[in-house]
Structures are given as structure tokens and as C-alpha cells.
N, C-alpha and C positions, 0 to 999 in steps of 0.2 A: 504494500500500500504506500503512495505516495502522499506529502506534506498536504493539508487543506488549503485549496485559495481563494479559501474565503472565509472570512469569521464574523460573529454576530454583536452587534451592541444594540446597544439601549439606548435612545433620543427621549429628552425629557422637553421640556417648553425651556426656553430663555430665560424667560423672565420670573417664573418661578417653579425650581429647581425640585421641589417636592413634592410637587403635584402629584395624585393618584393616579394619571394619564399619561400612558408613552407610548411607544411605537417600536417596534425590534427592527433590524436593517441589516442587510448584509453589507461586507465592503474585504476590499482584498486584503491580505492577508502580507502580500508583496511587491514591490515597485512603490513609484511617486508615489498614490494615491495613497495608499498604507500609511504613510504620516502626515496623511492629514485629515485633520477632522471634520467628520460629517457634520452641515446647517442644513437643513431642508426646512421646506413652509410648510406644513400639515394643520389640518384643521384637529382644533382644541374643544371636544363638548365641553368641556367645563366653563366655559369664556364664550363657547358659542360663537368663536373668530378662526379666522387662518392666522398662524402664530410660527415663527420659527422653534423649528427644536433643535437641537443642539447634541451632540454624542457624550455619552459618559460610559464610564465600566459596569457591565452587569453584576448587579447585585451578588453577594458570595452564595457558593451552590449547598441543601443543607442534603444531606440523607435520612 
């Protein structure tokens, strides 16, 4: 089996970071794009707007 490319994170809203609402997203794993962070505009139920979200690290995994 070969390395994955492509790994998954977690987009929360900008402007506030704790929201109960996010969105998962793929992005590669390797090359330019790899460091750099995901912004995308996604619609926010909670605001009932189009809001940018912003990439952070997925939560710790529990078993």
C-alpha cells in the first residue's frame, strides 16, 4: 500500500471558532497546496449567512 494523498480536516467559521457547525474537507496530503490553509465561503445555519470557514486540526480521536 502506498502513502494517502489526501487527508481530512475540519473548517470551522472565522469568526467564531467554537461554533457547533463545521464542514470536513479533503486536501492533499503533498506539494504546494499541502501548506497551505484551507478558507472556503460555506453557508453557516447558525447565522443563516454565507461565512468563510477557515481549516483547523481535527479534534483528538477517543476509542
Amino acid at each position: 500500500m502506498g502513502k494517502k494523498t489526501s487527508i481530512k480536516v475540519r473548517l470551522v467559521p472565522e469568526n467564531k471558532t467554537d461554533s457547533s457547525f463545521y464542514y470536513y474537507a479533503k486536501k492533499p496530503s503533498k506539494g504546494e497546496k499541502a501548506k497551505v490553509k484551507l478558507k472556503m465561503k460555506k453557508y453557516n445555519p447558525g447565522t443563516k449567512k454565507h461565512e468563510f470557514f477557515i481549516e483547523k486540526k481535527l479534534p483528538p480521536h477517543s476509542k
